[in-house]
C-alpha positions in Angstrom: 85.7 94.4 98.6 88.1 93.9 100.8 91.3 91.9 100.4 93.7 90.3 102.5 97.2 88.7 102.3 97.9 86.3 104.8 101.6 84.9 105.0 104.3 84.5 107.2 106.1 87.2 106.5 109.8 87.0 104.6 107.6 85.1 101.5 107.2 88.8 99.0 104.9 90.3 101.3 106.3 93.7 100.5 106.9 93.1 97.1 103.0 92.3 96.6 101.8 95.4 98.7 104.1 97.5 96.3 102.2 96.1 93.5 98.9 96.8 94.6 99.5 100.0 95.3 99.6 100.4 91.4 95.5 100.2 91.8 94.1 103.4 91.4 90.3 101.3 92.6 92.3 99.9 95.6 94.1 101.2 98.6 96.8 99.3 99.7 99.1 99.0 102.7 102.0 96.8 104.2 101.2 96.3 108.0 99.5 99.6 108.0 97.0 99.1 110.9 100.1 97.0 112.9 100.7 99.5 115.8 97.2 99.7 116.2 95.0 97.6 119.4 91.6 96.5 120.0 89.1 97.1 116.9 91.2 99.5 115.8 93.8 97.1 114.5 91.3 96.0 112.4 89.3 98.3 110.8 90.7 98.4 107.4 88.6 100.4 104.4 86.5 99.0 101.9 88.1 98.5 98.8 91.4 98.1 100.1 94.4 95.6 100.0 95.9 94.5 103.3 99.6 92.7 103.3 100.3 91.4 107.2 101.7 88.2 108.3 100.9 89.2 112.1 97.1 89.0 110.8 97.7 84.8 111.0 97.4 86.0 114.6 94.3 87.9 114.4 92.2 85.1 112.4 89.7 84.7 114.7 88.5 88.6 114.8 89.4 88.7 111.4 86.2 86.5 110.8 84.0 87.9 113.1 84.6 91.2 111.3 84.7 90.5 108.2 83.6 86.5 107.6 83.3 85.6 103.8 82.9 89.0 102.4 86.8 89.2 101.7 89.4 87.9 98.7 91.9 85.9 101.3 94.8 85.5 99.5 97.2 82.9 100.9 100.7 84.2 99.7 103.7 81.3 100.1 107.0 80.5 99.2 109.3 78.0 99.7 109.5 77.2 103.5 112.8 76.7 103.8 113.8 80.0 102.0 111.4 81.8 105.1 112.9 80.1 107.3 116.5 80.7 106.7 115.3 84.8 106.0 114.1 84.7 109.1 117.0 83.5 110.9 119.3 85.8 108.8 117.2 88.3 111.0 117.3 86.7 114.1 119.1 89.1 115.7 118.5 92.3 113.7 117.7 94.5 116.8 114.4 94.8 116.3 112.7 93.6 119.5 109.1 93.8 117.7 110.2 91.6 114.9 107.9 88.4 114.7 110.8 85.8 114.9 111.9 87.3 118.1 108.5 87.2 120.0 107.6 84.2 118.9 110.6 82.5 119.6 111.1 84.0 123.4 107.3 84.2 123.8 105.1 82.4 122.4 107.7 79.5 122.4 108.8 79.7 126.3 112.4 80.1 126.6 113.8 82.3 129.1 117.5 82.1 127.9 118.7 82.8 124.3 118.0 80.3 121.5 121.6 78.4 120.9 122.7 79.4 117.2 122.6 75.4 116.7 118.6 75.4 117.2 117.7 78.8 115.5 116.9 77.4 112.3 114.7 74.6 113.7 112.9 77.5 115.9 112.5 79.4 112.6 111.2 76.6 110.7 108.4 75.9 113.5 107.7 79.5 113.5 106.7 78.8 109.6 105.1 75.7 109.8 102.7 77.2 112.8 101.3 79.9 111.0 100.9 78.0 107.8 98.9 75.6 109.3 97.0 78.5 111.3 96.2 80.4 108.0 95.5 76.9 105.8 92.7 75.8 109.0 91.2 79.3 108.7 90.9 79.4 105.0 89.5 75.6 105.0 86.2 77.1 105.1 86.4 80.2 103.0 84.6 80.6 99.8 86.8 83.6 98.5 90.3 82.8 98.5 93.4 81.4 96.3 97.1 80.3 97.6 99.3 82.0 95.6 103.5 81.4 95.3 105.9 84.1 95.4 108.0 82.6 92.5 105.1 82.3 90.3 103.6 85.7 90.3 103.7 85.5 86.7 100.7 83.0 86.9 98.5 84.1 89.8 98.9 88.3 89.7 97.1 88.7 86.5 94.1 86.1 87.8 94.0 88.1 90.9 93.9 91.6 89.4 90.8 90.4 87.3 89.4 88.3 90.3 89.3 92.2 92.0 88.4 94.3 89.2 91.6 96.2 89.4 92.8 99.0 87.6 95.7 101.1 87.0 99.1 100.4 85.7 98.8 96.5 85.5 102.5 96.5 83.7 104.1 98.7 86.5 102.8 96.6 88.9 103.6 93.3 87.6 107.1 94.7 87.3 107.3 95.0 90.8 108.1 91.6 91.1 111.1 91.6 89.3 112.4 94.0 92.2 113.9 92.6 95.8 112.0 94.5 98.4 113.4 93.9 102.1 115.9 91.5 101.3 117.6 90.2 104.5 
């Protein structure tokens, strides 16, 4: 079985792949197949656990790869909180970073974002691929929505939901840890 974590991205993403990779019956990676094009950039193992909010934009190959046979796994938290991560790395001088294409890209706007109207960019930038990743799960027979500040109720149904094994307390731990804090 395959597994994948859609989210936004600044919601624990990291945090979760780190915990998974406490499976010893799972791989797991954190945008591991991200640099990668055409059906290569989606070719991910059996029995593996895939973290990557850029797969909200890949939903529609996504399912004609894989379809039902995966665990989607919805991961959220607070959309405000994302929101204002995301504009605390607005300009972190990373020109691949998901706010910045989106917001001079995908949003069409050939001059620079006034600081004024960053947050409201970065809230729409949230909203958008929510809605993208709630739509394509609306249909899905395997998945659960899971929150960040909660991962005290959902990991332990999830690790049983996949048959995992390995260090269940190590990885439950990692959520007690910041990973890529802004």
């Amino acid at each position: 079985m395959r597994v994948f974590v859609l989210n936004t991205g600044r919601c624990g993403s990291v945090t979760l792949a780190r915990a998974c990779e406490r499976l010893t019956n799972y791989t797991a990676g954190h945008e591991s197949r991200a640099r990668r094009i055409g059906d290569d950039r989606l070719d991910y193992p059996d029995q593996h656990v895939e973290v990557d909010n850029r797969l909200s934009w890949f939903l529609g190959a996504l399912d004609e790869r894989y379809g039902d046979e995966p665990l989607y796994v919805h991961l959220r938290r607070d959309p405000v909180q994302v929101a204002q991560s995301f504009a605390k790395r607005w300009e972190n001088g990373n020109p691949a970073g998901v706010i910045t294409a989106f917001a001079k890209a995908l949003v069409i706007r050939p001059t620079p974002w006034p600081d004024s109207q960053r947050m409201e960019v970065c809230r729409f930038y949230v909203q958008t691929v929510t809605a993208n990743i709630e739509a394509f799960l609306a249909d899905k027979p395997r998945q659960m929505t899971v929150w960040l500040d909660d991962a005290a109720t959902w990991f332990p149904q999830l690790w049983e939901r996949i048959g995992g094994e390995g260090d269940y307390e190590a990885a439950l731990a990692e959520f007690a840890s910041r990973h890529n804090a802004s």
